[in-house]
C-alpha positions as CSV (number, residue, x, y, z in Angstrom):
1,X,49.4,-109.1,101.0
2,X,46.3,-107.6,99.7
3,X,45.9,-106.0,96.7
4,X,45.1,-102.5,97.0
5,X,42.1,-102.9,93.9
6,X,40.9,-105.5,96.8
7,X,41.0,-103.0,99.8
8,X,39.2,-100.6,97.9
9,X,36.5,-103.1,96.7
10,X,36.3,-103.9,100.4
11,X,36.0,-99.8,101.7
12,X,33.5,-99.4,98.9
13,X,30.7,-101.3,100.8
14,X,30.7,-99.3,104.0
15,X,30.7,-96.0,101.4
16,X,26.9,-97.5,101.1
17,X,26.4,-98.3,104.7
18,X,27.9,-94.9,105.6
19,X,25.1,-93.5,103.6
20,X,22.8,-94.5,105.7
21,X,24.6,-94.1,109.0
22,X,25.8,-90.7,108.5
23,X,22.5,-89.5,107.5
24,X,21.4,-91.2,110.0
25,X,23.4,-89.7,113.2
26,X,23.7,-86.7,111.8
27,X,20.3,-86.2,110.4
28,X,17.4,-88.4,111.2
29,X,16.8,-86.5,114.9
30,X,16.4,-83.0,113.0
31,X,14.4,-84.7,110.3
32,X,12.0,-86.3,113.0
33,X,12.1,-82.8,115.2
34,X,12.1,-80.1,112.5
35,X,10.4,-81.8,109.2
36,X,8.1,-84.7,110.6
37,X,7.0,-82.6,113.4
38,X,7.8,-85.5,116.8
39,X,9.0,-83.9,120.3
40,X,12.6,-84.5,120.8
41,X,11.4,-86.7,124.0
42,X,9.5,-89.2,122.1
43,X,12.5,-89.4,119.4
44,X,15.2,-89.9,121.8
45,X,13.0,-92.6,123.2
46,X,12.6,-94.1,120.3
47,X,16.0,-94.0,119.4
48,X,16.8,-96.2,123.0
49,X,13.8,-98.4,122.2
50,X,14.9,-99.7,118.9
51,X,17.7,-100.8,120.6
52,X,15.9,-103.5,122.2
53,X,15.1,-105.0,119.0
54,X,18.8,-105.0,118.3
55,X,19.4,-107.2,121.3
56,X,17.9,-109.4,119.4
57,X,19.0,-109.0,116.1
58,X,22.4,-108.5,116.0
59,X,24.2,-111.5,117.6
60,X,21.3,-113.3,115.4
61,X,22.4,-112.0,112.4
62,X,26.0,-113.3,113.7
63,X,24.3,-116.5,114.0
64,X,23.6,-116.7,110.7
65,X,26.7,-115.6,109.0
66,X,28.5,-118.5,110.7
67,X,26.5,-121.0,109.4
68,X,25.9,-119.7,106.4
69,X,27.4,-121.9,103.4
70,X,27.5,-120.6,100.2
71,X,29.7,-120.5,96.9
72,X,30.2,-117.0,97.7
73,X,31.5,-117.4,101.7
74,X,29.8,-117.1,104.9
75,X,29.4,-113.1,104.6
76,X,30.3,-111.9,101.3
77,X,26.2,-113.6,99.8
78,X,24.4,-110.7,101.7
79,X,25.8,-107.9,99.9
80,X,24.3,-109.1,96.8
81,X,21.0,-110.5,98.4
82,X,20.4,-107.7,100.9
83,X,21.6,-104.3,99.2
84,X,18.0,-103.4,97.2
85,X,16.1,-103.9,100.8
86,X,18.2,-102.1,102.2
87,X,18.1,-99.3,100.0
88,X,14.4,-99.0,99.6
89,X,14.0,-98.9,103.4
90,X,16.2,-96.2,103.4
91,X,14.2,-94.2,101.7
92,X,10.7,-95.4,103.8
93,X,12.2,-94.0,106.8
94,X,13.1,-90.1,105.3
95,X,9.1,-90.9,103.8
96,X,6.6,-88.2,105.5
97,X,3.4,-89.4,105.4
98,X,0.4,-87.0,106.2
99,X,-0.8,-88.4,110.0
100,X,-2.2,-87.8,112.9
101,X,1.0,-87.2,115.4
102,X,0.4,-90.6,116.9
103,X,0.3,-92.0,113.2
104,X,3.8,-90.2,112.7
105,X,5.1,-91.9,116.0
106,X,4.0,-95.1,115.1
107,X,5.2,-94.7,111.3
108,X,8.6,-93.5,112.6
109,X,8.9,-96.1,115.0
110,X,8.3,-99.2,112.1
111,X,10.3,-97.5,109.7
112,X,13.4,-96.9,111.9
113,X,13.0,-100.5,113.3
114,X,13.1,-101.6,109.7
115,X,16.0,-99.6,108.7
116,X,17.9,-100.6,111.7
117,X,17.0,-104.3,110.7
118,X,18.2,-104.1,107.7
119,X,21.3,-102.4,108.1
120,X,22.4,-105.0,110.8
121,X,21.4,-107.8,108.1
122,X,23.8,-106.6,105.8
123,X,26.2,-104.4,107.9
124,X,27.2,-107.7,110.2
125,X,28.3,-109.7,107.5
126,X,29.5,-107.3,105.6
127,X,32.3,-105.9,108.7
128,X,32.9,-109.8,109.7
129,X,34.0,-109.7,105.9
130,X,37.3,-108.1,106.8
131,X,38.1,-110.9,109.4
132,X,38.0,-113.4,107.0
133,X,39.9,-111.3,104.5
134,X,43.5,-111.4,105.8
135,X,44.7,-113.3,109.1
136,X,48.2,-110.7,108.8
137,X,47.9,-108.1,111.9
138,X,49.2,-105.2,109.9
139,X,47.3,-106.3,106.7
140,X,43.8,-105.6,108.7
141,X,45.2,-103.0,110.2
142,X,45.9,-101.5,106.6
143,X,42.1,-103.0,105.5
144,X,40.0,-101.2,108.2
145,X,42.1,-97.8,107.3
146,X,41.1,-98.1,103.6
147,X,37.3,-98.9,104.9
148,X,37.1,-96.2,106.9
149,X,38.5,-94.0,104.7
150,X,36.0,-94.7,102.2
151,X,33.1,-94.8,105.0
152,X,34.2,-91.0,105.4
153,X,34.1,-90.5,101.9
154,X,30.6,-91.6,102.0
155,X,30.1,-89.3,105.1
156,X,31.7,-86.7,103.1
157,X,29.0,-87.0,100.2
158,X,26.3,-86.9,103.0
159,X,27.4,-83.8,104.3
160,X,28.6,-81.7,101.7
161,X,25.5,-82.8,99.3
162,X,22.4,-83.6,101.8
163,X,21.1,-80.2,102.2
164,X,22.0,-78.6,99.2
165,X,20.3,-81.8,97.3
166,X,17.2,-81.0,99.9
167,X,16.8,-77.7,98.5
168,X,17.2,-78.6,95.4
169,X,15.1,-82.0,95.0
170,X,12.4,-80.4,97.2
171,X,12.1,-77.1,95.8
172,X,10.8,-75.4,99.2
173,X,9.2,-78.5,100.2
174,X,11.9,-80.4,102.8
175,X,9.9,-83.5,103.3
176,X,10.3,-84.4,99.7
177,X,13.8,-83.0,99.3
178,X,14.7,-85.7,102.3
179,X,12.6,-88.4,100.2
180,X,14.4,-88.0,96.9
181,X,18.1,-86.8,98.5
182,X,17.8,-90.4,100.3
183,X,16.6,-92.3,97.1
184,X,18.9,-91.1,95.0
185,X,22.0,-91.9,97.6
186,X,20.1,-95.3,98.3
187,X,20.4,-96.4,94.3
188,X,24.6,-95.0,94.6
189,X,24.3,-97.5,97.5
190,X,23.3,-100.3,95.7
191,X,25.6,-99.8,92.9
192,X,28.6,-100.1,95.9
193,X,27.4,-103.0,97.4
194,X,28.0,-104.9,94.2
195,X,31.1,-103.4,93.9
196,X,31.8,-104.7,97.1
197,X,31.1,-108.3,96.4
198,X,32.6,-108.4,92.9
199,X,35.7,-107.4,94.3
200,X,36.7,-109.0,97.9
201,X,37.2,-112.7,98.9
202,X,37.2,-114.9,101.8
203,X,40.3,-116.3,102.9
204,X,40.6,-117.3,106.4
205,X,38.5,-120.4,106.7
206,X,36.7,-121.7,110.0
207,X,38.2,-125.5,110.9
208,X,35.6,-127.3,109.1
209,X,35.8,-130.3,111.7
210,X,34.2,-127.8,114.4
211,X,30.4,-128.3,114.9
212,X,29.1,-126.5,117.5
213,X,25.6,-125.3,118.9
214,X,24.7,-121.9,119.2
215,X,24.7,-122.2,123.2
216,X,28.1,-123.1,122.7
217,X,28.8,-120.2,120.6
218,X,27.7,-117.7,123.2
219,X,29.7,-119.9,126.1
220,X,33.0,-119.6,123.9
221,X,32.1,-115.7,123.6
222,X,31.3,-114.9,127.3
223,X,35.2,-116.4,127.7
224,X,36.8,-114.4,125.6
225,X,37.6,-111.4,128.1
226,X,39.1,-109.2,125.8
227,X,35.7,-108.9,123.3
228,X,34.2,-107.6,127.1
229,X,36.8,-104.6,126.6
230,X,36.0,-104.0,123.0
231,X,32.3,-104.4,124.0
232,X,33.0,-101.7,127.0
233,X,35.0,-99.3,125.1
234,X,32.4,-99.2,122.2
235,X,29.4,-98.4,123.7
236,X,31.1,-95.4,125.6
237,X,32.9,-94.4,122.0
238,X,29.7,-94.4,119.8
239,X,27.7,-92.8,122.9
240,X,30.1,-89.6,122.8
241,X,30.6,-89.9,119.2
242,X,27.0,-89.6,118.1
243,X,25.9,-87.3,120.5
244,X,28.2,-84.6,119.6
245,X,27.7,-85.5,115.6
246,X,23.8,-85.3,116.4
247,X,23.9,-81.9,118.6
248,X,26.6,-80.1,115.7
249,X,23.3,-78.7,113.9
250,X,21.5,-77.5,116.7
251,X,25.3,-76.2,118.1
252,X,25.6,-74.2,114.6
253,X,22.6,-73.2,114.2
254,X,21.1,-72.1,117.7
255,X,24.3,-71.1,119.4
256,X,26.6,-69.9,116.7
257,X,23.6,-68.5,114.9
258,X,25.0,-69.7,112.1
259,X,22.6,-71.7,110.0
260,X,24.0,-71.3,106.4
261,X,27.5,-72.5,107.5
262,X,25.6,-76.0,109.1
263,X,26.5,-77.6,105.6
264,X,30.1,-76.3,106.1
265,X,30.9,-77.0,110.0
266,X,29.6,-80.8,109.2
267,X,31.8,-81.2,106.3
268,X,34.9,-80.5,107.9
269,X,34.3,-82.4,110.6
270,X,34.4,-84.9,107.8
271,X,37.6,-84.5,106.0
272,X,38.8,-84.6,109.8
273,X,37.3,-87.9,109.7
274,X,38.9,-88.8,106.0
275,X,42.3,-87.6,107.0
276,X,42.4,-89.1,110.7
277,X,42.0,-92.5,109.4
278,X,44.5,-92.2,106.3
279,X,47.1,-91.5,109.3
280,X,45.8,-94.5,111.5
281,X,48.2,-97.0,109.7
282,X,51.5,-94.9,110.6
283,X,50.0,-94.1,113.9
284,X,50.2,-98.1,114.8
285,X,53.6,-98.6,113.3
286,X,55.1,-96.2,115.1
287,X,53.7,-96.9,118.7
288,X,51.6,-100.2,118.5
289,X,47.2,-100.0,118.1
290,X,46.6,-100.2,121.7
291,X,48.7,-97.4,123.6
292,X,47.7,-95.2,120.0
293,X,44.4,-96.0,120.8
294,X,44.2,-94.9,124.7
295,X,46.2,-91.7,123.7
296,X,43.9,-90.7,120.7
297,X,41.0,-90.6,122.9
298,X,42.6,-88.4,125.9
299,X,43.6,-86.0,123.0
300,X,39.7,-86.3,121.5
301,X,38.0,-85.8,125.5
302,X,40.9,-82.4,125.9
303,X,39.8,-80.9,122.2
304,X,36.1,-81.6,122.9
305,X,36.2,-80.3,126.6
306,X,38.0,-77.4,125.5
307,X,35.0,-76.5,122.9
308,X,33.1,-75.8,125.7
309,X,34.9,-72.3,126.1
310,X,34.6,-71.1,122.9
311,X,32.8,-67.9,121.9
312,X,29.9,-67.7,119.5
313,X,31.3,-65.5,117.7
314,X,35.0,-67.0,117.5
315,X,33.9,-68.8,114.2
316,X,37.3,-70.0,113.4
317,X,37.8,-71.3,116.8
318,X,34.8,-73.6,116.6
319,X,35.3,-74.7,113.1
320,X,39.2,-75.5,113.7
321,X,37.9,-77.5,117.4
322,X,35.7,-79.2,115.3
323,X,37.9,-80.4,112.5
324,X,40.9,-81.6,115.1
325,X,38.1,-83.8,117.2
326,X,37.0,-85.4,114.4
327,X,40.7,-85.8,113.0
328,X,41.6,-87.6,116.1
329,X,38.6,-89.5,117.1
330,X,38.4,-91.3,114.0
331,X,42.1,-91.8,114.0
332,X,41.5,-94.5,116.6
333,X,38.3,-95.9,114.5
334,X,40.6,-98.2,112.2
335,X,42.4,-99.9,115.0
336,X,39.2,-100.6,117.1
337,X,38.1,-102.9,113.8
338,X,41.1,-104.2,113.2
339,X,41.3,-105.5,117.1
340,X,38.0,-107.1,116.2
341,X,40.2,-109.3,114.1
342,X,42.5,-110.0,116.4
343,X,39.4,-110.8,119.1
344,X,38.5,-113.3,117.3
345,X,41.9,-115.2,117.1
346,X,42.5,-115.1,120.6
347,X,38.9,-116.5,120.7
348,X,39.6,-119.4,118.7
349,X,43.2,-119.9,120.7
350,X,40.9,-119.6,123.9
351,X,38.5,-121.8,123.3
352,X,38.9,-124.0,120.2
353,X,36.1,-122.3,118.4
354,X,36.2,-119.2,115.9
355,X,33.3,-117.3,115.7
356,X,33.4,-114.5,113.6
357,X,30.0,-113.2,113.0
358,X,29.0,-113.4,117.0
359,X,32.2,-112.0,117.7
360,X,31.6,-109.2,115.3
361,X,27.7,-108.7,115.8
362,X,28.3,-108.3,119.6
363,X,30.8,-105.9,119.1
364,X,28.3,-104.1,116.9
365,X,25.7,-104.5,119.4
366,X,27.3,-102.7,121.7
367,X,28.2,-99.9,119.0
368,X,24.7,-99.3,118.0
369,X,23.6,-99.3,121.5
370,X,25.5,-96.5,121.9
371,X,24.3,-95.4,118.7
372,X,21.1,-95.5,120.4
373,X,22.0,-93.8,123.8
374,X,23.9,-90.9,122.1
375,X,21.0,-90.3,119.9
376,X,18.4,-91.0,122.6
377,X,20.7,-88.6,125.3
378,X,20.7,-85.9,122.7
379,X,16.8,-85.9,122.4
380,X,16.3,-86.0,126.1
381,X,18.7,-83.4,126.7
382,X,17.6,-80.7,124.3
383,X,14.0,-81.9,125.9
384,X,15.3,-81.5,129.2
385,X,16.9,-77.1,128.6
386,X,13.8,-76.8,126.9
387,X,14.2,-76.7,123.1
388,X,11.7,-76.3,120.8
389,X,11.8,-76.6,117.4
390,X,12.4,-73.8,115.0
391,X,11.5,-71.3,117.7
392,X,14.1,-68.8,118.8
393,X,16.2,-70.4,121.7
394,X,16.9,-68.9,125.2
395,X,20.1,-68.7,126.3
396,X,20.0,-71.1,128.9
397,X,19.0,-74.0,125.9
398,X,21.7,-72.5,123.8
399,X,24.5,-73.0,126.7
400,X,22.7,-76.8,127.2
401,X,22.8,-77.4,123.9
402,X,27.2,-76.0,123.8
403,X,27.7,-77.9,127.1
404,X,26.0,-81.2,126.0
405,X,28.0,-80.6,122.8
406,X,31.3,-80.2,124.3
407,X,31.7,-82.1,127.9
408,X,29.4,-85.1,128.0
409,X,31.2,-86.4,124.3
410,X,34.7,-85.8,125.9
411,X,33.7,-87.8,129.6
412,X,32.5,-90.8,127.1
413,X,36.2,-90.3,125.6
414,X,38.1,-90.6,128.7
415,X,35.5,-93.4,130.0
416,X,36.7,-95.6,126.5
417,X,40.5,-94.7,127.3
418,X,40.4,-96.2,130.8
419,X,38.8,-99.4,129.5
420,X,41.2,-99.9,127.1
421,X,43.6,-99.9,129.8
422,X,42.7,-103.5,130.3
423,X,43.1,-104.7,126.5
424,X,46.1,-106.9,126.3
425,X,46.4,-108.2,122.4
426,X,49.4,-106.4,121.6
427,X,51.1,-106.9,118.0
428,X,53.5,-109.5,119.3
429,X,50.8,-111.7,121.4
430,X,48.3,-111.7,118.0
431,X,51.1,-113.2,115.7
432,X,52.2,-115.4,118.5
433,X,48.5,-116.5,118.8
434,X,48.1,-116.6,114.9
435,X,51.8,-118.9,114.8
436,X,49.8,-121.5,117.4
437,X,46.6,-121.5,115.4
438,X,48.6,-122.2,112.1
439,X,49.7,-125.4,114.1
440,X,46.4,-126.7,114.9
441,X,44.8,-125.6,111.3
């Protein structure tokens, strides 16, 4: 059993990466569009093309972490190496230079590849981390629920503080109200990180005997047919997720008309968050993580459909949508990590090799692809009704804007429940799995 001091420790370092990725998804577009002054076509393309570099970078990283040997661990080293980088990147990429527009591109495009760069440096290791933490289904189970919850705490400080902090940092000017608001959450970041590394330890050892090439690593992965259906069911989750986080601005602001409850609307969404995942451990008691997981995304694709026929002016309607969407959706986020863990068992049972950091970089490929596709999708569609920033919107861009917010987030949802129709590590096979490993280990 882990210590609950531990779990915390362990939750604290994605506070800090949530930072960065909640500012990120629900921020950076508007920040590109409405401070830096890029169209919302060339950001959502930029968005997708980063991604490319990620095909790279990711299942490198995992690479890395596998063969890392330290007297820290294999993934616990990075925290401490990587979390000043990180941090100062951070706050290069909310930087506004004063460009030409194809110097703002261009300066957008290296500091968002940088950013992404170093957030899968230490992001990778840091969610392999939990793997290695506990080998006990319900313990990781119980681990990823206090992570998350702390990763919406951090969420919570991004919404409820960014643009007040704005205001206040920048004193009418926003470009340097983003620079210092992301500085000053950068250094809280670094101060987590540490807290992080002080306070977890790596547990489950890889068999030491087992020396194997990387093109081996990537032949034992392609086998493992159940990190194809986490690798499915992620891109489709983070697609819907992010474009409906990323479009809830423009949705308050241009079709609500609502601009001074922006701060408000995205702050319940993430208590929503907070108190879906505090509920995620009963959730998979009571009726096991997978069928949880396939129901909690129906109920997510009905609420977020249903948005769709909400009036502007039925405040409360929208505001209680929102909140029940994001209560439910990230419900299901613990359990998707915590069958990470168990991916990479069955892995190792599979094959003979355990490779945590591929396992879990892929995975995380895959989720900030669709990172990168929701935010791209979002950019093209507010491109595509014919948006333009801070100009007042027709009503044929506010209904795109309410029907890209509502029905292309709850298709994704239903697209990630039928995938998970196909996962088969229930509770009973992982322990029976984990019982054979013990064996061999």
């Amino acid at each position: 059993m882990l210590h609950t001091r531990e779990k915390i420790a362990y939750g604290l370092g994605d506070t800090a990466s949530n930072i960065v990725f909640q500012t990120v998804m629900l921020f950076l577009s508007f920040f590109y569009t409405d401070i830096f002054g890029i169209s919302p076509a060339i950001v959502g393309t930029m968005f997708l093309a980063v991604r490319i570099l990620d095909a790279v970078t990711d299942p490198l990283m995992g690479a890395i972490t596998d063969r890392t040997q330290s007297r820290h661990g294999k993934f616990r080293p990075y925290l401490l190496w990587l979390c000043v980088p990180f941090a100062a990147i951070s706050v290069l990429a909310f930087t506004t230079p004063d460009l030409s527009v194809q110097g703002k591109i261009i300066y957008a495009f290296v500091t968002y590849s940088l950013l992404m760069i170093a957030y899968t440096s230490i992001n990778i290791p840091y969610s392999a981390l939990g793997a290695v933490m506990t080998s006990d289904p319900g313990e990781r189970v119980s681990l990823q629920s206090y992570r998350f919850v702390c990763a919406m705490l951090g969420g919570l400080l991004v919404t409820s503080l960014t643009l007040p902090l704005v205001d206040w940092f920048g004193a009418g000017d926003k470009a340097k109200g983003y620079q210092l608001t992301i500085g000053a959450m950068s250094i809280l970041g670094i101060g987590l990180f540490l807290l992080c590394f002080f306070g977890t330890k790596e547990r489950v050892i890889a068999p030491s005997d087992v020396k194997t090439t990387l093109k081996q690593d990537f032949k034992s992965l392609l086998k493992n047919d159940q990190w194809r259906v986490l690798c499915g069911a992620a891109l489709f989750l983070l697609i819907g997720m992010v474009l409906r986080s990323t479009l809830a601005i423009y949705y308050v602001k241009y079709y609500l008309q609502r601009e001074e409850l922006i701060t408000a609307f995205i702050t319940l969404g993430m208590i929503g968050n907070i108190v879906g995942c505090l509920c995620s451990p009963y959730i998979a008691r009571k009726i096991g993580k997978v069928k949880a997981y396939i129901g909690l995304q129906v109920v997510a694709a009905i609420i977020s459909m249903l948005s769709y026929f909400i009036g502007a002016e039925q405040l409360f309607l929208a505001f209680i949508a929102y909140f029940l969407w994001s209560f439910f959706i990230q419900m299901a986020t613990p359990l998707l990590w915590a069958k990470m863990a168990d991916t990479v068992d069955y892995g190792q049972w599979l094959t003979g090799i355990r490779i945590t950091g591929i396992v879990y970089s892929s995975v995380v490929f895959f989720i900030k692809l669709g990172l990168a596709l929701g935010g791209a999708f979002a950019g093209w569609l507010l491109a595509f009704y014919g948006y333009e920033a801070g100009a007042e919107q027709s009503d044929s861009v506010k209904q795109g804007i309410v029907f890209s917010f509502a029905i292309y987030p709850g298709i994704a949802s239903l697209l990630v429940a039928f995938i998970m129709r196909y996962y088969r590590l229930t509770e009973t096979k992982v322990s029976n799995i984990q019982k054979e490993l013990s064996k061999v280990t």
